[in-house]
N, C-alpha and C positions, 0 to 999 in steps of 0.2 A: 504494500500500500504506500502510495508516494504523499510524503506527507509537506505542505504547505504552513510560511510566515503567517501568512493571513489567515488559517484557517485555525490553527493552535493558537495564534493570539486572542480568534474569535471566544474561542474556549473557555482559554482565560480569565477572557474578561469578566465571564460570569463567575468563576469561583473566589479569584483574588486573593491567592495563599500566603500572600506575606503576611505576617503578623506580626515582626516588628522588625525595623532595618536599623542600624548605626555602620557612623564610618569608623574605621580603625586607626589608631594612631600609632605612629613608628617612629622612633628616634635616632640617633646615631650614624646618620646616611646625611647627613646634610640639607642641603635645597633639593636631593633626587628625590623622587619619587620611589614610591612601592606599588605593585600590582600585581596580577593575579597570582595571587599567593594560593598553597597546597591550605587544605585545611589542617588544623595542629594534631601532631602524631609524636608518639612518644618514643625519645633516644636518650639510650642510657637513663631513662625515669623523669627528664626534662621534656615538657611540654614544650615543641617547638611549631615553627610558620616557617616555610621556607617561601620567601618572595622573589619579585623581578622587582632590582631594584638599577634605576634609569634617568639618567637626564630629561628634561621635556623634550631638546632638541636632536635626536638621537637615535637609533635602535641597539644601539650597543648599551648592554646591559650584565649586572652581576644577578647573580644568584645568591642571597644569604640568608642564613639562618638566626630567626628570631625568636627570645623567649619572653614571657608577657612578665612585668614587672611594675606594679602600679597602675593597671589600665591601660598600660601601654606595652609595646614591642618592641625592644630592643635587642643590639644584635648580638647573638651568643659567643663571649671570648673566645677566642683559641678554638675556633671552627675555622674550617676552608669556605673560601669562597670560590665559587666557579662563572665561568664569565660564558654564563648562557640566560637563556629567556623563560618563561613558565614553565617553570620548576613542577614535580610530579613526584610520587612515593605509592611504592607496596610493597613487600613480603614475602617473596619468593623462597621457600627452604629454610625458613627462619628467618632469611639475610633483611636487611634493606636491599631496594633497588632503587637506586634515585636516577631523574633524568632530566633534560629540557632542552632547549632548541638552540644549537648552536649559529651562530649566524657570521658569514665571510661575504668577502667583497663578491661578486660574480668575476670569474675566471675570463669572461668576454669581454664583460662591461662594468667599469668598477664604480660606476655612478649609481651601478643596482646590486642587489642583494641576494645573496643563494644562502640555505640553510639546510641541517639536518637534527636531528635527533640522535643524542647521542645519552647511554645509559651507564651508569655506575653501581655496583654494588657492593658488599661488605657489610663486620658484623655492627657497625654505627655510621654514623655520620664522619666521626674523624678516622676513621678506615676503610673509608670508601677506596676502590680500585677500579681504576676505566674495565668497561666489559664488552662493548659494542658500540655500532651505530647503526643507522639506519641509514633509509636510500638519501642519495641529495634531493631536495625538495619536499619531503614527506615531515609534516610535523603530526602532530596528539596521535600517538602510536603510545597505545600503552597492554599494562599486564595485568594478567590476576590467576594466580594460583588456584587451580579447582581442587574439586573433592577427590579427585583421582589421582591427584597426585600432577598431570598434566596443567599446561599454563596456555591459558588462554589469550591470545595476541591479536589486537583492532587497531586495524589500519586506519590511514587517510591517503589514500591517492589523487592527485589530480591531473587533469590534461586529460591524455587518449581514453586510460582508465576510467577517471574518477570525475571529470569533467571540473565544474569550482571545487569538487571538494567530498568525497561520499566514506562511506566508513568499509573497509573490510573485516573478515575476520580469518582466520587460522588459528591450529592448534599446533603444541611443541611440547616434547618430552622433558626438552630439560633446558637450562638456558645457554647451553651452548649451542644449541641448534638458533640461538637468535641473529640471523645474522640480514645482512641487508638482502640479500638475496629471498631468503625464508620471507619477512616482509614481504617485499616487492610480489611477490608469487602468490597472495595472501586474496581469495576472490571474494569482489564484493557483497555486501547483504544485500538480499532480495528489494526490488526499488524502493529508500526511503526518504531521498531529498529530490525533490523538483529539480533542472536541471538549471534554472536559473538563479536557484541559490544553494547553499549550501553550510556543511559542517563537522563534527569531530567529536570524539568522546574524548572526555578530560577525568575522569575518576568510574571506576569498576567495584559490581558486589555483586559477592555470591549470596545468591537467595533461596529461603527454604527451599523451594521446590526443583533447585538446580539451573532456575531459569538465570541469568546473569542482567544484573541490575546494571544499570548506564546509566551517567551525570555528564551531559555535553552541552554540545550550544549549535543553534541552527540561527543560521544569519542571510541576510542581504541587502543589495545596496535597491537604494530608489533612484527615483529620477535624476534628483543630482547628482549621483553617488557618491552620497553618503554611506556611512553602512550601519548594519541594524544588527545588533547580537540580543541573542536569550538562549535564558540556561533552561537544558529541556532534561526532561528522564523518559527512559522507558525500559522497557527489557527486551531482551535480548533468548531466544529460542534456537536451541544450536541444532536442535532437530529437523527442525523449519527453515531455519534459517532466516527468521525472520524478527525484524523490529515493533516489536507490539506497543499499546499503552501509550504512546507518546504524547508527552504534554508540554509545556512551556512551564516553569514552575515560577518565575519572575521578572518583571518589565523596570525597566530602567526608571519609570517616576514611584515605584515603591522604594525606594531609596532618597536620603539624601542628595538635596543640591549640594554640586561638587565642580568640581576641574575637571578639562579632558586634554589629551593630549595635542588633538587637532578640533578643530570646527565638526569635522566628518566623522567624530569617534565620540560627538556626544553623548547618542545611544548605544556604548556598547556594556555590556555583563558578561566576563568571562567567565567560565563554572572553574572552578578551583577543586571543591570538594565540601564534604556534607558528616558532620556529624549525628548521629544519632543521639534521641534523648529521652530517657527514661521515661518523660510522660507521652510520648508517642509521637512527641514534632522531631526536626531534624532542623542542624543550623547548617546555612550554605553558604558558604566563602564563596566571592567572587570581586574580580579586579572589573575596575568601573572605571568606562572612559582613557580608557590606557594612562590612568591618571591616580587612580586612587585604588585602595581595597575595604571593601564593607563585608560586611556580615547580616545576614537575615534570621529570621526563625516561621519555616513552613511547615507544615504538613509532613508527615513521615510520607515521601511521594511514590514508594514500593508498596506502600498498603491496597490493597483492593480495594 
């Protein structure tokens, strides 16, 4: 089922799952910025945020790791920093796997930009070890360890493939089969974004029933081109192969007024990640306006 902007917004509108947004505050970084940050996961017993932290004028960008200290986020002594873009975490074989999008000149044209996805592992954050990468041009490529012991891998292709942007999937035995090849060979889910716009999974869960929970974002530009991001969920059926359930779960005026990077990046919400919470909501991190990072509290959005 090819699912549409307009059509999940319409959705939406009717239920309005936010119930209550703030922006987050970050110290220690200067006049950069922070954005879409992972949602907080625990290393070594410390509650951290790993961000994209950025100049306004820019896409060169670090990676650092943040722990909450008076309301605020600052950044964890004697951690590494990596000089990539929207940062990612799971748990593969116990380890951590950390990753996010490395970004170089174009080998053609150095006026423009080519990137890839590049993954780290190890038993914390300061023993992390380079493990992979992905294809040139492929970003929100991520993992999740099933109940079998096998690990589940969603793509993003675009161009011949993937057109602006579609999600694949493949499975893999163990993490050394992850390699940009394995990727690239990775065939698309059955049609789930329109062909004019598009999107990407940014955070994965396994769910009772084996089905595979998704935290992403479907986007596109309008007439001006501008561009339009929202953070969607649904699941994921590996039998089928198919994307069920898809919703939008928040629109950019459920949030605080803020900053954006550009004019054109007013409305965006990047999905980060989603904590679960004991009375049945879930909080959802998400980088606003390639400008800021907030946090919401919605709806547990796996529930039926």
């Amino acid at each position: 089922m090819t699912h549409s902007v307009q059509k999940l917004l319409k959705d939406y509108e009717k239920v309005k799952g936010v119930k209550y947004a703030e922006k987050l505050k970050f110290t220690g970084v200067g006049d950069r910025d922070v954005y879409n940050i992972t949602a907080p996961f625990s290393d070594e017993g410390v509650n951290v945020i790993a961000g994209r932290v950025e100049n306004r004028n820019t896409e060169y960008s670090d990676v650092i790791f943040f722990k909450e200290q008076n309301n605020q986020w600052t950044p964890c002594k004697n951690y590494p920093n990596y000089a990539l873009q929207d940062p990612f975490v799971t748990k593969i074989g116990g380890k951590l796997v950390f990753g996010g999008v490395k970004v170089t000149p174009h080998p053609d044209d150095h006026k423009k930009l080519t990137w890839k996805t590049v993954f780290y592992s190890g038993e914390s954050l300061k023993k992390l070890k380079f493990l992979t990468e992905g294809p040139e041009g492929m970003k929100d490529i991520r993992l999740l360890e099933m109940q079998d012991g096998q690990i589940a891998v969603f793509t993003r292709p675009q161009g011949v493939k993937g057109g602006r942007g579609k999600i694949g999937f493949t499975k893999i035995n163990d993490l050394s089969e992850l390699t940009s090849a394995s990727i690239e060979k990775a065939p698309l889910i059955q049609p789930h974004f329109s062909e004019e716009e598009w999107g990407g999974a940014n955070e994965l869960y396994l769910l009772e029933n084996g089905d595979i929970g998704l935290l992403g974002h479907i986007a596109r530009f309008d007439e001006e081109g501008d561009r339009h991001y929202y953070p969607i969920t649904c699941r994921y059926q590996i039998e089928s192969n198919q994307l069920t359930d898809m919703k939008i779960i928040a629109e950019r005026k459920d949030f605080p007024k803020g900053a954006a990077k550009r004019p054109d990046l007013t409305d965006v919400l990047f999905s980060g990640g989603l904590l679960f919470l004991e009375n049945g909501d879930a909080e959802l991190y998400v980088g606003v306006g390639d400008a800021e990072a907030h946090k919401a509290i919605v709806p547990h959005p796996f529930n039926k």
